[in-house]
C-alpha atoms as a printed R data frame, in Angstrom:
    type eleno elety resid chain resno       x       y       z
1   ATOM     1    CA   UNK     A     1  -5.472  -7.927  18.900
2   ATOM     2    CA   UNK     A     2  -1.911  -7.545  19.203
3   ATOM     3    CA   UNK     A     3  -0.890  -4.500  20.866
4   ATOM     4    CA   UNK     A     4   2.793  -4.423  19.378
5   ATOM     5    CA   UNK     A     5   1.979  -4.870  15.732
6   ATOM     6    CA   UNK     A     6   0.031  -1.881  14.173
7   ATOM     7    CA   UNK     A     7  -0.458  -3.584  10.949
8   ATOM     8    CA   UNK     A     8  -2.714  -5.787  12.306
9   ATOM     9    CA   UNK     A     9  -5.681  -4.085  11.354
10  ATOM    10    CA   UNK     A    10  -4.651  -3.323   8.140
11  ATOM    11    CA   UNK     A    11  -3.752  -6.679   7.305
12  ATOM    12    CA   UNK     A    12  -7.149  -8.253   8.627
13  ATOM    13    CA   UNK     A    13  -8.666  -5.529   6.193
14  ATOM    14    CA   UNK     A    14  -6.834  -5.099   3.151
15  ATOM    15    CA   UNK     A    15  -5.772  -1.820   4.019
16  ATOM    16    CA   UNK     A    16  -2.709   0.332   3.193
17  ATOM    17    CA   UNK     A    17   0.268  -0.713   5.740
18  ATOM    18    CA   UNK     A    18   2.354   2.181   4.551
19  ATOM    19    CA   UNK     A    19   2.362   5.991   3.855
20  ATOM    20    CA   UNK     A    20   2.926   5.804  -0.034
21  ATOM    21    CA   UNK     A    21  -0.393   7.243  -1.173
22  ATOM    22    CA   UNK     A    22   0.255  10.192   1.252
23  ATOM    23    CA   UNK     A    23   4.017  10.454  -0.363
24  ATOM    24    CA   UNK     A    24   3.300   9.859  -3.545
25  ATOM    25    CA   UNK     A    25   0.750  13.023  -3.332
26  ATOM    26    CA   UNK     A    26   3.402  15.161  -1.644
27  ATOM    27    CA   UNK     A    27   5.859  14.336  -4.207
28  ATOM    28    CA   UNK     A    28   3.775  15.129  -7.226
29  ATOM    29    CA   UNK     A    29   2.705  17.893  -5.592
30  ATOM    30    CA   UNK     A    30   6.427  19.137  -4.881
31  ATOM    31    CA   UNK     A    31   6.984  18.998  -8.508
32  ATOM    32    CA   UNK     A    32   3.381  20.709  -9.619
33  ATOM    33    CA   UNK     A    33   4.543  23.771  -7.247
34  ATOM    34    CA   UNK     A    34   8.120  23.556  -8.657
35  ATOM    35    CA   UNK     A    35   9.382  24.796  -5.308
36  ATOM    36    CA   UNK     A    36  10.785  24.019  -2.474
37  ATOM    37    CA   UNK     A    37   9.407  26.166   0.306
38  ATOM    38    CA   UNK     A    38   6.565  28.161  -1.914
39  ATOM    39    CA   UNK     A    39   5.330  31.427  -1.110
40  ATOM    40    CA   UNK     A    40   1.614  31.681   0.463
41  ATOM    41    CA   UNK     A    41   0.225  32.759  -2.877
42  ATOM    42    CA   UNK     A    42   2.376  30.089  -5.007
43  ATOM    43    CA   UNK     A    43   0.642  27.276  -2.650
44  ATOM    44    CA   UNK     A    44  -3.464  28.821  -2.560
45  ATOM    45    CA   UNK     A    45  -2.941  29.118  -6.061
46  ATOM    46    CA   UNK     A    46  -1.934  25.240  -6.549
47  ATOM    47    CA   UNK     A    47  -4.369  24.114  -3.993
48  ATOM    48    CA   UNK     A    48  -6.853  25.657  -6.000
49  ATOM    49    CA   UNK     A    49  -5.698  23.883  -9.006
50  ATOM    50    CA   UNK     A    50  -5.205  20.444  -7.326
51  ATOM    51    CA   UNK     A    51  -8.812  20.733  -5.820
52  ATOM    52    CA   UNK     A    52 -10.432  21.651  -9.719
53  ATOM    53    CA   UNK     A    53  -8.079  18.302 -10.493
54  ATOM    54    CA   UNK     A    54  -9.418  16.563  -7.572
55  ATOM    55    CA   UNK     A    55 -12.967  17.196  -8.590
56  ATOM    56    CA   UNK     A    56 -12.717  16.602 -12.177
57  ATOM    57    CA   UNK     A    57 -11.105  13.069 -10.626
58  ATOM    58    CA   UNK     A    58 -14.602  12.516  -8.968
59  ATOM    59    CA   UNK     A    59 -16.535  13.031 -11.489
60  ATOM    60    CA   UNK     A    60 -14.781  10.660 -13.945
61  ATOM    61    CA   UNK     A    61 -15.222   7.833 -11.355
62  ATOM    62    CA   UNK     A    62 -19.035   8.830 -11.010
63  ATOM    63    CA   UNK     A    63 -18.798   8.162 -15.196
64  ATOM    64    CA   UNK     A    64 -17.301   4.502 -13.973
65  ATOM    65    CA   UNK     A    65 -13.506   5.396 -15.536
66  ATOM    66    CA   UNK     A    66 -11.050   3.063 -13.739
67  ATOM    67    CA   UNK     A    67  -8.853   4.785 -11.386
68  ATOM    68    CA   UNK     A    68  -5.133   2.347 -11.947
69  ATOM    69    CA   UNK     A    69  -4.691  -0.771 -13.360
70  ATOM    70    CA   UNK     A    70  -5.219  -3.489 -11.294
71  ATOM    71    CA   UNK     A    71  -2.609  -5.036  -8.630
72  ATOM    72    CA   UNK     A    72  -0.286  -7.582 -10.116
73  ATOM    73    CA   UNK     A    73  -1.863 -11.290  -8.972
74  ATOM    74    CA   UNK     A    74   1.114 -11.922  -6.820
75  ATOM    75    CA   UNK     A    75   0.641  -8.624  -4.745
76  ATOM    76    CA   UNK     A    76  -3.047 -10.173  -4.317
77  ATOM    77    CA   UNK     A    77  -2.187 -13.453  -3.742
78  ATOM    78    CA   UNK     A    78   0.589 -12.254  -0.673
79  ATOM    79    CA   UNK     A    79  -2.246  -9.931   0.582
80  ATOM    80    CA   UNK     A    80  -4.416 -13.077   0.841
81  ATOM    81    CA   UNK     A    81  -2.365 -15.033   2.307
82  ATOM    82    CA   UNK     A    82  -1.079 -12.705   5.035
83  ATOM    83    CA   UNK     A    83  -5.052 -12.254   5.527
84  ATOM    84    CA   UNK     A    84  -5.408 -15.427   5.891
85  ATOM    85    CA   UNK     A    85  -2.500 -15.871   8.574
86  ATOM    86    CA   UNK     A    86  -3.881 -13.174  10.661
87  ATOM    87    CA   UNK     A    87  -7.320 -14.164  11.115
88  ATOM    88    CA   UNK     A    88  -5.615 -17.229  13.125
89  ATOM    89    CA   UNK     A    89  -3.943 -14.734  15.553
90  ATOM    90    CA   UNK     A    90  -6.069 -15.978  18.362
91  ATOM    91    CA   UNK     A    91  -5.374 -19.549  17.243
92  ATOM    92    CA   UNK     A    92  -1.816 -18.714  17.597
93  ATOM    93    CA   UNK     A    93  -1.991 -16.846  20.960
94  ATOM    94    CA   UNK     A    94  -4.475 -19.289  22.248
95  ATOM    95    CA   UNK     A    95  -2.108 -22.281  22.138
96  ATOM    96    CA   UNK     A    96   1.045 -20.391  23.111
97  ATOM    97    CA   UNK     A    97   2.797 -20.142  19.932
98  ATOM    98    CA   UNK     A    98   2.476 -16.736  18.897
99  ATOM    99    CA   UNK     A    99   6.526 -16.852  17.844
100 ATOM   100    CA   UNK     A   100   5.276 -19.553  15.194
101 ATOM   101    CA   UNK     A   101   2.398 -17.210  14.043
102 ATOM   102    CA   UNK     A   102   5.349 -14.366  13.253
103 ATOM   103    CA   UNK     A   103   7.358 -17.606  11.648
104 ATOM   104    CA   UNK     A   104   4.676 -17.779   9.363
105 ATOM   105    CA   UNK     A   105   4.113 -14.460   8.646
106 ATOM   106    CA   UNK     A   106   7.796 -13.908   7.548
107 ATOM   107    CA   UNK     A   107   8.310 -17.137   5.435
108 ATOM   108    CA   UNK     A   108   5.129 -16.032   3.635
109 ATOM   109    CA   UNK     A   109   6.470 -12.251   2.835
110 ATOM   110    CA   UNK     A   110  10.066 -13.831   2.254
111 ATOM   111    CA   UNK     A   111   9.123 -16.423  -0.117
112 ATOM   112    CA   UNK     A   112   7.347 -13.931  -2.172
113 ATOM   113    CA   UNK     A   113  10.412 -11.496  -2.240
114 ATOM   114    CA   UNK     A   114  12.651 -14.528  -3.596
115 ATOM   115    CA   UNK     A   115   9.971 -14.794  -6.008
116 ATOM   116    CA   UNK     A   116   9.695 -11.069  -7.127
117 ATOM   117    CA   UNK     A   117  13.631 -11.052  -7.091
118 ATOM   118    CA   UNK     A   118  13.997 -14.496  -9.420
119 ATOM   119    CA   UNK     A   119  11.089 -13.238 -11.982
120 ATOM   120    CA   UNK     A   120  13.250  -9.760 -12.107
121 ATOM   121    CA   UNK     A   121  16.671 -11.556 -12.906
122 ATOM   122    CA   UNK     A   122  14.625 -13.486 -15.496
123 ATOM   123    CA   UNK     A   123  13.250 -10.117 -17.178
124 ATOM   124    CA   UNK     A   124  17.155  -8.647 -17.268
125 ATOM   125    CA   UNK     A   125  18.150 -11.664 -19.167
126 ATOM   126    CA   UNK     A   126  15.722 -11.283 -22.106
């Protein structure tokens, strides 16, 4: 396992490589409170609020009600493919060409950010 890249795991896995779902909570929960430094009884009373929200949230999923739409296929398809690329790691490090393994890894992430960037240009023109 690498030791200098900590989204090695993640990307083996399929797992979040960034803090977004921890953000995104903090910032809707920043607006909920509708303060910026709230007072101890402003924040137990929103906690208790988010927690009845939290739990009605649990028991919806129990009743099998989908949570988001699904990931756009080229989000899946990059998450595949950078799978895919990491599983060789020890193929890579094995033969001595680890600098070719992080080649890889960027063309694939920078070929899909041309991609995302031409199919936005093409939505501004209609």
């Amino acid at each position: 396992m690498p030791d200098l890249w900590n989204h090695y795991d993640a990307a083996r896995n399929k797992l979040h490589k960034t803090n977004n779902v921890g953000e995104g909570w903090h910032n809707r929960f920043g607006i909920v409170v509708g303060k910026q430094h709230p007072d101890l009884y402003s924040c137990i009373v929103e906690f208790q609020k988010e927690q009845a929200f939290t739990e009605a949230f649990i028991a919806e999923l129990a009743l099998g009600k989908r949570i988001k739409t699904a990931p756009k296929k080229q989000w899946i398809t990059m998450q595949e493919r950078i799978q895919d690329i990491s599983l060789e790691y020890n193929t890579y490090k094995g033969a001595g060409t680890v600098s070719d393994y992080l080649r890889t890894l960027g063309h694939n992430v920078k070929s899909l950010k041309v991609h995302v960037s031409v199919t936005n240009k093409m939505k501004d023109l209609k």
